[in-house]
N, C-alpha and C positions, 0 to 999 in steps of 0.2 A: 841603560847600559853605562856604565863607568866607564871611563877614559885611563889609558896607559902611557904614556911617554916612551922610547926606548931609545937611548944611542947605540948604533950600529958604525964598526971601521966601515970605508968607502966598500971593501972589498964583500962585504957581509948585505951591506945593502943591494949593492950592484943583483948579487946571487937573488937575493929575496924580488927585484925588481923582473929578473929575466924568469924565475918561478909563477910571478903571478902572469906573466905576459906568454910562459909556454904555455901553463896551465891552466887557463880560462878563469883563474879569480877576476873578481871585481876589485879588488884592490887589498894593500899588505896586511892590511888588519886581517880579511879571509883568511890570508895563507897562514897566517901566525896563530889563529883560534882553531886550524884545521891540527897543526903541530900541537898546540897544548891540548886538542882532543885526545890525539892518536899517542899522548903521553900518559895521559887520563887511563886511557885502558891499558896499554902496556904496566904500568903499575894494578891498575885493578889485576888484571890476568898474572903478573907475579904474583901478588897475594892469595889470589885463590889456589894457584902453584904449587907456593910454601901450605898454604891450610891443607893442602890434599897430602902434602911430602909430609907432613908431622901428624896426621892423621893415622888411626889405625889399618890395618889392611882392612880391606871389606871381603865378600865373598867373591870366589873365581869366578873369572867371565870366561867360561867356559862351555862348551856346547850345551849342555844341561841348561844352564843360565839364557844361551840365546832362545833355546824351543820355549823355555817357561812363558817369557817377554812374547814369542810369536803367537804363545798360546792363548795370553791376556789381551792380544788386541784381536785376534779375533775373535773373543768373546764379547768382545764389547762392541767388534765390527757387526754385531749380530741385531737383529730388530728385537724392541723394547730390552737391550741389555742397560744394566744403570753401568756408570763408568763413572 
């Protein structure tokens, strides 16, 4: 694992100290690799966002659409069906 350095204002540390002490981290580096996780997906999760917004429309989800799907898994809920 690599090492990072970071300067933090007094006021920015303070916050990040009372976060790992409300919230059961073992210490700042936790808190700070939890944050660039939950940045991690927020970015994933926009892009897939944008992929689906520029995407073409697909077919309606529409009731027809939900019986077909109820209909495929119980087919496959069935003994020896392949799935």
């Amino acid at each position: 694992m690599s090492t990072m350095n970071i300067s933090l204002p007094e006021t920015l540390k303070t916050f990040v100290d009372e976060q790992v002490s409300q919230r059961g981290y073992g210490s700042s580096s936790e808190y700070v690799r939890e944050l660039i996780r939950k940045d991690q997906d927020r970015m994933r999760l926009r892009e897939l966002l944008l992929a689906g917004a520029s995407s073409s429309p697909g077919a309606p989800s529409d009731a027809t659409y939900f019986e077909g799907l109820r209909h495929r898994v119980r087919q496959s809920a069935k003994p020896g069906a392949k799935g």
